[in-house]
N, CA, C, O and CB atoms as a CASP TS submission, in Angstrom:
PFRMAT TS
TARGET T0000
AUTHOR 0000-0000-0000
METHOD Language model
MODEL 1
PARENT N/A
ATOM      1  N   UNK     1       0.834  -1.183   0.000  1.00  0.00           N
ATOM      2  CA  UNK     1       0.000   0.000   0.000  1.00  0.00           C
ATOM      3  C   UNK     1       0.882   1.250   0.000  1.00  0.00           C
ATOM      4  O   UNK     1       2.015   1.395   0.458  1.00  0.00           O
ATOM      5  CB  UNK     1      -0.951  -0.004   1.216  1.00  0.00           C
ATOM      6  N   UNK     2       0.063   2.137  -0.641  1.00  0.00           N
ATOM      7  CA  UNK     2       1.167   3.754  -0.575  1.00  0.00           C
ATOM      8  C   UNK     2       0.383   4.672   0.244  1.00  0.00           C
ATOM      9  O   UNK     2      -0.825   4.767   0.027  1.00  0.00           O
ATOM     10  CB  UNK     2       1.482   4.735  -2.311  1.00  0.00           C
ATOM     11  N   UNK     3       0.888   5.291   1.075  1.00  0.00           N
ATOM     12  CA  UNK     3       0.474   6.553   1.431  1.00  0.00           C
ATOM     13  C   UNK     3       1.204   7.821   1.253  1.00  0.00           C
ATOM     14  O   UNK     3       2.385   8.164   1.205  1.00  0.00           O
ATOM     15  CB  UNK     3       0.238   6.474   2.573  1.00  0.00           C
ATOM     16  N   UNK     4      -0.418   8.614   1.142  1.00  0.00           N
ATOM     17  CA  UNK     4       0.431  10.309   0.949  1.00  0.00           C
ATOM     18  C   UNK     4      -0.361  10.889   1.897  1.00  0.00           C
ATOM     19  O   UNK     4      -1.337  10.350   2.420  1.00  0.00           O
ATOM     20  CB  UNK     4       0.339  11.338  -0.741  1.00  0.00           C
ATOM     21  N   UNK     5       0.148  12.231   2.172  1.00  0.00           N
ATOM     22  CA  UNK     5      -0.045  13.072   3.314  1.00  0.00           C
ATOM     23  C   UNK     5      -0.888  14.167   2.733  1.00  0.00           C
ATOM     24  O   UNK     5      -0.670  14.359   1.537  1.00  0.00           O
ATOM     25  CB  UNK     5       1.316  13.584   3.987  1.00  0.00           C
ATOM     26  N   UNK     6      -1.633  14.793   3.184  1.00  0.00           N
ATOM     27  CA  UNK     6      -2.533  15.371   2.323  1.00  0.00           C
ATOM     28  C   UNK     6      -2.768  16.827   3.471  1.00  0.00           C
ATOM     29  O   UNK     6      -3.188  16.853   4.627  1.00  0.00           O
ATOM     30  CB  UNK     6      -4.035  14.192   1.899  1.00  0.00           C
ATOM     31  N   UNK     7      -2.250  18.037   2.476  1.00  0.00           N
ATOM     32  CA  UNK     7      -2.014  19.564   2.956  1.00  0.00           C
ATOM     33  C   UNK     7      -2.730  20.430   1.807  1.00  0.00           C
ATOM     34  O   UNK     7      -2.519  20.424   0.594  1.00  0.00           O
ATOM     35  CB  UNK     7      -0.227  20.005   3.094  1.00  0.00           C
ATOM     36  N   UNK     8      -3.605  21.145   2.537  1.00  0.00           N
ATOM     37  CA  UNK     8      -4.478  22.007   1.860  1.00  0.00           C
ATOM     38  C   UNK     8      -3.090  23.530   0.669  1.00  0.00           C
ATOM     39  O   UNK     8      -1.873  23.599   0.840  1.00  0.00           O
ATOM     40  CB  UNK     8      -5.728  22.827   3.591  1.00  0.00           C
ATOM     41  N   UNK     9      -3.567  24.044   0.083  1.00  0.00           N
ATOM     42  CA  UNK     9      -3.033  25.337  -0.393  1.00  0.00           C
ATOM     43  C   UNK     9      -2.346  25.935   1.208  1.00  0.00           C
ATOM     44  O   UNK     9      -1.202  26.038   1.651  1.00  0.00           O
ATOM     45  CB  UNK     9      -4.473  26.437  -1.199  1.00  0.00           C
ATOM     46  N   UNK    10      -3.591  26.211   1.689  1.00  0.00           N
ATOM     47  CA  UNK    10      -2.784  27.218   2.916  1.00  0.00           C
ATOM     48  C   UNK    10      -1.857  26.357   4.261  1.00  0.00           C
ATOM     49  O   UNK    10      -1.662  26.849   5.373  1.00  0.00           O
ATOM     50  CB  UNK    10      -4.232  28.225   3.834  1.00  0.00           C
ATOM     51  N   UNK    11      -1.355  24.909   3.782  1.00  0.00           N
ATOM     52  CA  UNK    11      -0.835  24.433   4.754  1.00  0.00           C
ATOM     53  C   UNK    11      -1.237  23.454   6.074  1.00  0.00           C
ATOM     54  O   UNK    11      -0.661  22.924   7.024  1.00  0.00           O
ATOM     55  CB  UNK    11      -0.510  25.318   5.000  1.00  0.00           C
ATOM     56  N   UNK    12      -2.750  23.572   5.450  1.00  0.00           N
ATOM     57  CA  UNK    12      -3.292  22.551   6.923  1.00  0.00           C
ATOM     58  C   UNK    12      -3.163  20.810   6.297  1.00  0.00           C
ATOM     59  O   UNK    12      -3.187  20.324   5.166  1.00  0.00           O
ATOM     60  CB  UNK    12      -5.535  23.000   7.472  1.00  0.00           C
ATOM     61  N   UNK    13      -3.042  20.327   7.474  1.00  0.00           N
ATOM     62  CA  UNK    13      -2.877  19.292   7.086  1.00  0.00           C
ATOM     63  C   UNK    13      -4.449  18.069   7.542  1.00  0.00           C
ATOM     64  O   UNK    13      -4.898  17.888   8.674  1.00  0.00           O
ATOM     65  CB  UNK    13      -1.382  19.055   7.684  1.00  0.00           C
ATOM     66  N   UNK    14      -4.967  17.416   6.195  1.00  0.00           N
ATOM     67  CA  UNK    14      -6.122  17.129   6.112  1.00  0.00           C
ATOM     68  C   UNK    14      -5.753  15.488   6.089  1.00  0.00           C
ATOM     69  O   UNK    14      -6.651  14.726   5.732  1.00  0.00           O
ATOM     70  CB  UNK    14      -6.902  17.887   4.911  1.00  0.00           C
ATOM     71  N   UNK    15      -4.945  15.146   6.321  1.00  0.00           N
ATOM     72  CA  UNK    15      -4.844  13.925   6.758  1.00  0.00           C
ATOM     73  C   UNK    15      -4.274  12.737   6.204  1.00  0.00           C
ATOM     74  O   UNK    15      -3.093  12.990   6.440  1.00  0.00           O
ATOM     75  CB  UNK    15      -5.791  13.697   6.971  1.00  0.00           C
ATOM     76  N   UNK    16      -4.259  11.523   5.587  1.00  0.00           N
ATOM     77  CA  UNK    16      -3.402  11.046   4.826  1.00  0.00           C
ATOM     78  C   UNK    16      -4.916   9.966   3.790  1.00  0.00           C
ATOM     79  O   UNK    16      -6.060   9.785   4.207  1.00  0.00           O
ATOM     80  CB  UNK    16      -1.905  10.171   5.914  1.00  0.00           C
ATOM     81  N   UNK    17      -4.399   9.524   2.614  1.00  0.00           N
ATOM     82  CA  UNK    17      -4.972   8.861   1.552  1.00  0.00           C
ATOM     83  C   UNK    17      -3.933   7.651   1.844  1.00  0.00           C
ATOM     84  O   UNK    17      -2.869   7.866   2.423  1.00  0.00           O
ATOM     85  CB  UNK    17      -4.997   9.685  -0.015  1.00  0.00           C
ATOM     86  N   UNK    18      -4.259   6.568   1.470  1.00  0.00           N
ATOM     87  CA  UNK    18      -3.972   5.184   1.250  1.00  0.00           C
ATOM     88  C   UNK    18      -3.994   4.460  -0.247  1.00  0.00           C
ATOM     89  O   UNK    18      -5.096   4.574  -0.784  1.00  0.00           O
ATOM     90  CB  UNK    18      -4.912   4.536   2.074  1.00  0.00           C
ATOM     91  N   UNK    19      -3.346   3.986  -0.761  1.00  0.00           N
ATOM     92  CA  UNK    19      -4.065   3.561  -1.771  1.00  0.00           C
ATOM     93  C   UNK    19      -3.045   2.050  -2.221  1.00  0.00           C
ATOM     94  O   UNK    19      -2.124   1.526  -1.595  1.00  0.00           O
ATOM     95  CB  UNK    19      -4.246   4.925  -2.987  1.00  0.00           C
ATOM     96  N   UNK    20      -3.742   1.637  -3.692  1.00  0.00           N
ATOM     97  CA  UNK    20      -2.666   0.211  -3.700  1.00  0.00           C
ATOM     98  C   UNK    20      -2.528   0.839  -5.086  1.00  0.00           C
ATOM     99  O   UNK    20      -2.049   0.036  -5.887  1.00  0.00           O
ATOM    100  CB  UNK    20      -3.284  -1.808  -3.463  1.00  0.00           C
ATOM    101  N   UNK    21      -2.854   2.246  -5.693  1.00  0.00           N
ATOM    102  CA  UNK    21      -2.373   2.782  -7.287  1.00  0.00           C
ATOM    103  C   UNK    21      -0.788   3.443  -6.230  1.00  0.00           C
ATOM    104  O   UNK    21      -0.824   3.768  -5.043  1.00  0.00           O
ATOM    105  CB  UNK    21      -3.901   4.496  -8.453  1.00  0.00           C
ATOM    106  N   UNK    22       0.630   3.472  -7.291  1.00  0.00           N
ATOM    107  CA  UNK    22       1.366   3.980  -6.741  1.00  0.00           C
ATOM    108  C   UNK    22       1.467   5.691  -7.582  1.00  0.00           C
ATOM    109  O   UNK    22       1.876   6.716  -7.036  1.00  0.00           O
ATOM    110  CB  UNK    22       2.526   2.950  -6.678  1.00  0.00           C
ATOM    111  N   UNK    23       0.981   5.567  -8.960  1.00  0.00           N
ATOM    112  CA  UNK    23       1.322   6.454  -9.494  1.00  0.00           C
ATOM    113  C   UNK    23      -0.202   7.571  -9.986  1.00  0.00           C
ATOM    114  O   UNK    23      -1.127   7.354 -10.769  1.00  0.00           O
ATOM    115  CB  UNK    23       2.247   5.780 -10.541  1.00  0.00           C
ATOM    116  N   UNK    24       0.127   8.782  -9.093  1.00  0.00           N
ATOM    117  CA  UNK    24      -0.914   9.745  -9.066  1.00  0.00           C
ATOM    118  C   UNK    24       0.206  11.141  -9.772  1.00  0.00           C
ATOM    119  O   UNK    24       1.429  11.279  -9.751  1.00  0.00           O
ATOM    120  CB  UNK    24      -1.693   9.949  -7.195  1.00  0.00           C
ATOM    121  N   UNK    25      -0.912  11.991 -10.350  1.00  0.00           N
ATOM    122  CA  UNK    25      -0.840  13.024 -11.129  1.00  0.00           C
ATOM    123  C   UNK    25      -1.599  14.399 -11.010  1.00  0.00           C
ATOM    124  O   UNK    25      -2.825  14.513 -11.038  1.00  0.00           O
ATOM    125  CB  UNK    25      -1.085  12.527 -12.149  1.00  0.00           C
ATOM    126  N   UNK    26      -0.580  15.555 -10.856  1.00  0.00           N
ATOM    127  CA  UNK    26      -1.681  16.714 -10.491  1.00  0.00           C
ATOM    128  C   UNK    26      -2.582  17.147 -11.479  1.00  0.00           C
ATOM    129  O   UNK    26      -2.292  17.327 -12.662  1.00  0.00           O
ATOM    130  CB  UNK    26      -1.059  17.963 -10.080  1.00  0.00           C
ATOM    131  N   UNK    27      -3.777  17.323 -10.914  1.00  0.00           N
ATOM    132  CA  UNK    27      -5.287  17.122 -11.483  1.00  0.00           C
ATOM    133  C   UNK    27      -6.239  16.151 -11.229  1.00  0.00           C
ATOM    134  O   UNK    27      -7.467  16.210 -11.290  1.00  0.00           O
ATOM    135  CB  UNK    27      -5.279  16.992 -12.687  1.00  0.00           C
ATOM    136  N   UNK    28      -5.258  14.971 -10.843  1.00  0.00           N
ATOM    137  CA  UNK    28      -6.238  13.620 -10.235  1.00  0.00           C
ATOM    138  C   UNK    28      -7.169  13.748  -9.595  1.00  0.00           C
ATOM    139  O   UNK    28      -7.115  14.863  -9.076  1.00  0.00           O
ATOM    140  CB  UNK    28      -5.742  12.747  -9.429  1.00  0.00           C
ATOM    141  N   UNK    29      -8.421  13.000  -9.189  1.00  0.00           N
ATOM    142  CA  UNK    29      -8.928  13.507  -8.385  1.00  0.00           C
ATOM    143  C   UNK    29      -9.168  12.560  -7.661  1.00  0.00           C
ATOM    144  O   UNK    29      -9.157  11.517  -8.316  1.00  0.00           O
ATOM    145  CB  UNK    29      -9.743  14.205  -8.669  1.00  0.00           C
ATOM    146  N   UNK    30      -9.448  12.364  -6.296  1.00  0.00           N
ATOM    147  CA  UNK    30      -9.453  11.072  -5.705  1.00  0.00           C
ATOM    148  C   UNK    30     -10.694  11.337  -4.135  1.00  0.00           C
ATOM    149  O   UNK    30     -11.055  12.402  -3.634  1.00  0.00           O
ATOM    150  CB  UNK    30      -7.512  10.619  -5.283  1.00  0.00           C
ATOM    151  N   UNK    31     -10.979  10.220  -3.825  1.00  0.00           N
ATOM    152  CA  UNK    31     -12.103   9.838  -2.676  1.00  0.00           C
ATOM    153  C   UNK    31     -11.512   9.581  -1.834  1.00  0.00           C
ATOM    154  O   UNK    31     -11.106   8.419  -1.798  1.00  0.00           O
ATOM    155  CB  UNK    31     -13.046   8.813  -2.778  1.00  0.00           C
ATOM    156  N   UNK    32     -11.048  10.743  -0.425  1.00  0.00           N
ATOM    157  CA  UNK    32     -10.565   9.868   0.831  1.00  0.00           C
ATOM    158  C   UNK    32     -11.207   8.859   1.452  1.00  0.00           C
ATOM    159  O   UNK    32     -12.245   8.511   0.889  1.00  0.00           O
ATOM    160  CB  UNK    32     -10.365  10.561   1.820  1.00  0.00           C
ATOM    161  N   UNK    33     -10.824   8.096   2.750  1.00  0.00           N
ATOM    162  CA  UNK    33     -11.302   6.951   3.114  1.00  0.00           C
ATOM    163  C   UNK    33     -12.445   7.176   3.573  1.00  0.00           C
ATOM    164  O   UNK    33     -13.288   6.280   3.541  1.00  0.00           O
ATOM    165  CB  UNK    33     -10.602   6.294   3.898  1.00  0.00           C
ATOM    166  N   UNK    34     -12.731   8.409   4.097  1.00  0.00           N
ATOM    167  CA  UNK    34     -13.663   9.069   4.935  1.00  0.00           C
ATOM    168  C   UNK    34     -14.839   9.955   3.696  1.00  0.00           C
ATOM    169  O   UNK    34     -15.767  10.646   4.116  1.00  0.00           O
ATOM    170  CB  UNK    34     -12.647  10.214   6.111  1.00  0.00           C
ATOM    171  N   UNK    35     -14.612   9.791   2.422  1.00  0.00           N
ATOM    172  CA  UNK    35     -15.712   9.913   2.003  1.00  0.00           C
ATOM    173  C   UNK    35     -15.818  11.223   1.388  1.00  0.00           C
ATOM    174  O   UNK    35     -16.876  11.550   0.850  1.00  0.00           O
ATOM    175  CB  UNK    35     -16.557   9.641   2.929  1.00  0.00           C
ATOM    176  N   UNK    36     -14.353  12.368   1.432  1.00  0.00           N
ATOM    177  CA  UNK    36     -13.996  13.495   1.322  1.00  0.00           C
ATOM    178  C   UNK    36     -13.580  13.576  -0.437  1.00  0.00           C
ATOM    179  O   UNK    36     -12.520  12.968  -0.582  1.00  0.00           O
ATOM    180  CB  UNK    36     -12.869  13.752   2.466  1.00  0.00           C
ATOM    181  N   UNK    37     -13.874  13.897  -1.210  1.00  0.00           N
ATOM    182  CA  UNK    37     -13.180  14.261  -2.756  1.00  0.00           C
ATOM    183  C   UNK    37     -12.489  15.446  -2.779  1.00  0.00           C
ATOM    184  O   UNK    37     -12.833  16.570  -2.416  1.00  0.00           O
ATOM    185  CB  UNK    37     -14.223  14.440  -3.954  1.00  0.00           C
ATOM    186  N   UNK    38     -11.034  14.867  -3.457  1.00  0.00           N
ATOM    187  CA  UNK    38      -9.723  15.812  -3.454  1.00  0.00           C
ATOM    188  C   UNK    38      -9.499  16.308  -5.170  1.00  0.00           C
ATOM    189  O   UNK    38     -10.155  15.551  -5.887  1.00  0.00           O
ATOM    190  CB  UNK    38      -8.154  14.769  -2.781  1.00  0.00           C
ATOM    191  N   UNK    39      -8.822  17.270  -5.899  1.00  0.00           N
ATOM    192  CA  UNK    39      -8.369  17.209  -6.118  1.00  0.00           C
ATOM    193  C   UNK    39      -6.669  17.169  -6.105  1.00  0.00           C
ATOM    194  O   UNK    39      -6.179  17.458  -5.013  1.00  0.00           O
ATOM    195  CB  UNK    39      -9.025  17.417  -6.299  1.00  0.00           C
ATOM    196  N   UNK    40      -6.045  16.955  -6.819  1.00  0.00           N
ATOM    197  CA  UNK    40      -4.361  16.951  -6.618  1.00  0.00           C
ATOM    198  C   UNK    40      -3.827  18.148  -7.362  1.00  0.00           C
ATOM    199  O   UNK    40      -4.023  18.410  -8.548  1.00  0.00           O
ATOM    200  CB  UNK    40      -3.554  15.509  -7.279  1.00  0.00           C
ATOM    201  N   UNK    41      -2.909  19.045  -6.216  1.00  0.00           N
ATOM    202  CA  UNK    41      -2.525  20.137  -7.176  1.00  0.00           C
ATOM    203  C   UNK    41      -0.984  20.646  -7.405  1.00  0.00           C
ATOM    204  O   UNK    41      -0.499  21.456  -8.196  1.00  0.00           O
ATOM    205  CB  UNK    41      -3.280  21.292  -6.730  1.00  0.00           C
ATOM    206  N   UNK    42      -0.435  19.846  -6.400  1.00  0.00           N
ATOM    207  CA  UNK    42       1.090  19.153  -6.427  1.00  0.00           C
ATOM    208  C   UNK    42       1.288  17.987  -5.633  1.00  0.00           C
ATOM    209  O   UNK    42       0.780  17.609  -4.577  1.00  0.00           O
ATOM    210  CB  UNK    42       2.190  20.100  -5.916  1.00  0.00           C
ATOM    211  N   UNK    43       2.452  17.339  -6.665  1.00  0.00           N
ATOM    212  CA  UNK    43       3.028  16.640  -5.637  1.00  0.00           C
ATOM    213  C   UNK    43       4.726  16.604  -4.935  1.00  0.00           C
ATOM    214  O   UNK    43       5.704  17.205  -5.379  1.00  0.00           O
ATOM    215  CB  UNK    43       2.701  15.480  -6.114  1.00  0.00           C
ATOM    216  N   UNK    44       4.682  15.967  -4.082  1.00  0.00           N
ATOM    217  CA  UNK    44       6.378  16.288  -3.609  1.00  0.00           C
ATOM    218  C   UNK    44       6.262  14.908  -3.393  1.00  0.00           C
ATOM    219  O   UNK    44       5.246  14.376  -2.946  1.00  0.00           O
ATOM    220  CB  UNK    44       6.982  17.462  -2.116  1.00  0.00           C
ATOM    221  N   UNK    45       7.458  14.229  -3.755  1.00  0.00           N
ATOM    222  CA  UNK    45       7.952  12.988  -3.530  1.00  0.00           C
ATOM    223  C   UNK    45       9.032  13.208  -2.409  1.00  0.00           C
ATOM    224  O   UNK    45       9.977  13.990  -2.306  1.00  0.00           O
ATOM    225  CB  UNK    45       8.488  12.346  -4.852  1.00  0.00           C
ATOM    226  N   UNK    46       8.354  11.883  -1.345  1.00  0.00           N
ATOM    227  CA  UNK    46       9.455  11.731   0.213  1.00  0.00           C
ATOM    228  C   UNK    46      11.087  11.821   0.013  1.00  0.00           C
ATOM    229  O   UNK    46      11.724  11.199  -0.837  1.00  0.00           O
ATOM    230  CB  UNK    46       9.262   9.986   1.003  1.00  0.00           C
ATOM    231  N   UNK    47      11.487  12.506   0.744  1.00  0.00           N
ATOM    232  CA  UNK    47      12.722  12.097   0.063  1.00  0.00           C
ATOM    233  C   UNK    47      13.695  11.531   1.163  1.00  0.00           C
ATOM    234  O   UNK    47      14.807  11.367   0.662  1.00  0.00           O
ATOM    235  CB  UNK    47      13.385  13.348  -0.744  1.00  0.00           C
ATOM    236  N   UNK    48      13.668  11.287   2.073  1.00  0.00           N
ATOM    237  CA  UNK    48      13.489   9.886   2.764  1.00  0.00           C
ATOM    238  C   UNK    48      13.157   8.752   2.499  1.00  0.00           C
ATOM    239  O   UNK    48      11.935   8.848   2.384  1.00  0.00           O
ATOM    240  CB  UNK    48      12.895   9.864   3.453  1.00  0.00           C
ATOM    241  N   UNK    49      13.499   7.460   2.277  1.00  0.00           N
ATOM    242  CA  UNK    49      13.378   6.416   1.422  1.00  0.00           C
ATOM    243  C   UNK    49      12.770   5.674   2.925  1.00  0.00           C
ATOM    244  O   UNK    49      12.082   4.690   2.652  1.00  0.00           O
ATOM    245  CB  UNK    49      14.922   5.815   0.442  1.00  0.00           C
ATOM    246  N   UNK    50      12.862   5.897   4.191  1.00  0.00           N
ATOM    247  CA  UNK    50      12.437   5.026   5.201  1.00  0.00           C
ATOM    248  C   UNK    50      11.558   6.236   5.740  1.00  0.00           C
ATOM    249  O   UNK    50      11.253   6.207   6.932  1.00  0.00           O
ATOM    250  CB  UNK    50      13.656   4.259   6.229  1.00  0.00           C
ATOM    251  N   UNK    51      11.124   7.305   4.948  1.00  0.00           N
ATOM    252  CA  UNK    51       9.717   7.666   5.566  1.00  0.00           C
ATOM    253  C   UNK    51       8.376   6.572   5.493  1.00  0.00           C
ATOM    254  O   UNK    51       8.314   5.502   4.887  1.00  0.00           O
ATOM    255  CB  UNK    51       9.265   9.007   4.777  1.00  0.00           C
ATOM    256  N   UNK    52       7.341   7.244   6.334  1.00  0.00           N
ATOM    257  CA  UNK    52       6.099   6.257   6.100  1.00  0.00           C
ATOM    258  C   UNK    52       5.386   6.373   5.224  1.00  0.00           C
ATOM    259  O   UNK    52       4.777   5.416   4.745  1.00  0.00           O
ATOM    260  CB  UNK    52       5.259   6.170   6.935  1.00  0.00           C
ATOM    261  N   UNK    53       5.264   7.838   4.706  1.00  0.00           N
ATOM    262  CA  UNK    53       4.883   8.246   3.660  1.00  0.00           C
ATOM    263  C   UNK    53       5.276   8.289   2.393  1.00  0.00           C
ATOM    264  O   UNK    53       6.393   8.779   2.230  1.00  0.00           O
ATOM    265  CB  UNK    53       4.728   8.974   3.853  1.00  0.00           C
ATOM    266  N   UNK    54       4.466   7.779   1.035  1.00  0.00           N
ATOM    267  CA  UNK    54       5.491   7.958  -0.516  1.00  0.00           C
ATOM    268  C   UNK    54       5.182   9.836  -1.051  1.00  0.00           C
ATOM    269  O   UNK    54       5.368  10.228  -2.203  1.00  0.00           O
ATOM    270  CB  UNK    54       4.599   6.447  -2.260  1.00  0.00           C
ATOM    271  N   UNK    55       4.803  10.530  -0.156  1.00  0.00           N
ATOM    272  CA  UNK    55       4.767  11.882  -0.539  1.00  0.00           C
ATOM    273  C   UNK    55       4.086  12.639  -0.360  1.00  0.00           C
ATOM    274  O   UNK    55       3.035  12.042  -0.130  1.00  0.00           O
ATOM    275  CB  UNK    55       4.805  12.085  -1.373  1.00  0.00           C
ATOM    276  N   UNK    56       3.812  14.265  -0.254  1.00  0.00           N
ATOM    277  CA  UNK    56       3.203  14.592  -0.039  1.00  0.00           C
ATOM    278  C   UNK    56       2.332  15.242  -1.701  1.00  0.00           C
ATOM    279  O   UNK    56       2.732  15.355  -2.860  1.00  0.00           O
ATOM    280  CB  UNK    56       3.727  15.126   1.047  1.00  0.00           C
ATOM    281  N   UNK    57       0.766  15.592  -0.875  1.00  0.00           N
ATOM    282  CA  UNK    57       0.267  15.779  -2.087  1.00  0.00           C
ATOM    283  C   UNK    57      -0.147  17.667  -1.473  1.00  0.00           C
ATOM    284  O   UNK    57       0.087  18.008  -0.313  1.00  0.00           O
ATOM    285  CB  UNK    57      -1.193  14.393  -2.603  1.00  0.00           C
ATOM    286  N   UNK    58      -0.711  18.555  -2.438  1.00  0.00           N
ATOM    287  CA  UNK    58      -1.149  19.620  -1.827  1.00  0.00           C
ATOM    288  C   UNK    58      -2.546  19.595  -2.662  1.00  0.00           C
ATOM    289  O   UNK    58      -2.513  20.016  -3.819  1.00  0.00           O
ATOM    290  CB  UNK    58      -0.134  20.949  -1.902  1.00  0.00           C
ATOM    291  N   UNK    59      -3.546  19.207  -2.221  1.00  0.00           N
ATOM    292  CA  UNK    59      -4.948  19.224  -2.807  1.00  0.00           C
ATOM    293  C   UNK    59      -6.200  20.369  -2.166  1.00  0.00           C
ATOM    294  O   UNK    59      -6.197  21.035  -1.130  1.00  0.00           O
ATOM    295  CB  UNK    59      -5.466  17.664  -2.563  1.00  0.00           C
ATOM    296  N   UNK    60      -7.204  20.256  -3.255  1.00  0.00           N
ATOM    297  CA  UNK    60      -8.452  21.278  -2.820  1.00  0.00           C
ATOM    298  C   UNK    60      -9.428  20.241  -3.222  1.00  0.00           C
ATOM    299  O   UNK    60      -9.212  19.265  -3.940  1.00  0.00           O
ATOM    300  CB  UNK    60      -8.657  22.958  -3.692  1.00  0.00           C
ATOM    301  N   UNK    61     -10.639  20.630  -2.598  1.00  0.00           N
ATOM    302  CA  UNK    61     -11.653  19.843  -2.037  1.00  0.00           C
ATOM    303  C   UNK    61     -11.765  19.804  -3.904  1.00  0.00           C
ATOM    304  O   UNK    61     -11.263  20.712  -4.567  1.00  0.00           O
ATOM    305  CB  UNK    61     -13.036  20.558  -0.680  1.00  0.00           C
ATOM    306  N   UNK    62     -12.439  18.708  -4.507  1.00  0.00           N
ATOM    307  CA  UNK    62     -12.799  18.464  -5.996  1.00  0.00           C
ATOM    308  C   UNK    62     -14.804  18.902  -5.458  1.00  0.00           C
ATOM    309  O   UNK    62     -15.485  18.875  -4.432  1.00  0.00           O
ATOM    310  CB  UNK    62     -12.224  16.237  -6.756  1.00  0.00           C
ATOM    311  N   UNK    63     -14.993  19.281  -7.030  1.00  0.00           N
ATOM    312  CA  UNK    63     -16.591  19.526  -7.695  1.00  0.00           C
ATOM    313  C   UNK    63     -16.875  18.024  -7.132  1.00  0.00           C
ATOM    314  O   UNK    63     -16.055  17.141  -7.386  1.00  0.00           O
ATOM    315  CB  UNK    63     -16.844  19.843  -9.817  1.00  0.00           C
ATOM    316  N   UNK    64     -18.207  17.697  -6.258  1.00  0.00           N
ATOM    317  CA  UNK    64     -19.054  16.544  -6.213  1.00  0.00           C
ATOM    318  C   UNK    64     -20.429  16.421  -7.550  1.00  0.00           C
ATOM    319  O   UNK    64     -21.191  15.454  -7.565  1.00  0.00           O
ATOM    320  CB  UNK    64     -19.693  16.653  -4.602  1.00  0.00           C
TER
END
C-alpha cells in the first residue's frame, strides 16, 4: 500500500490517503477513506526512502 499526506493550499494538514495505485498526477482527483473528494494540485515525492509516507500531495476539495 502507498500513502500520501494530504495539505491544503494554505498548509493545513487534512490527513493522509492510502491507496494500492502507486502512481498519481496533479489534477487527479481522488475519494478519501472518509468519504472526502480531493483534487491533486502538487506533488512532492518523500525524500526519505524510510519515511512512512510515498509523498506529499497539496490538494483542494474536488466539484461533487
Amino acid at each position: 500500500m502507498f500513502k500520501f499526506r494530504l495539505f491544503s493550499r494554505g498548509g493545513d494538514d487534512l490527513g493522509q490517503f492510502v491507496t494500492a495505485v502507486p502512481n498519481w498526477s496533479a489534477g487527479d482527483t481522488f475519494t478519501s477513506g472518509d468519504g472526502r473528494q480531493f483534487r491533486i494540485l502538487a506533488i512532492v515525492a518523500a525524500e526519505d526512502e524510510d519515511s512512512p509516507v510515498h509523498g506529499l500531495w497539496e490538494v483542494e476539495p474536488a466539484a461533487r
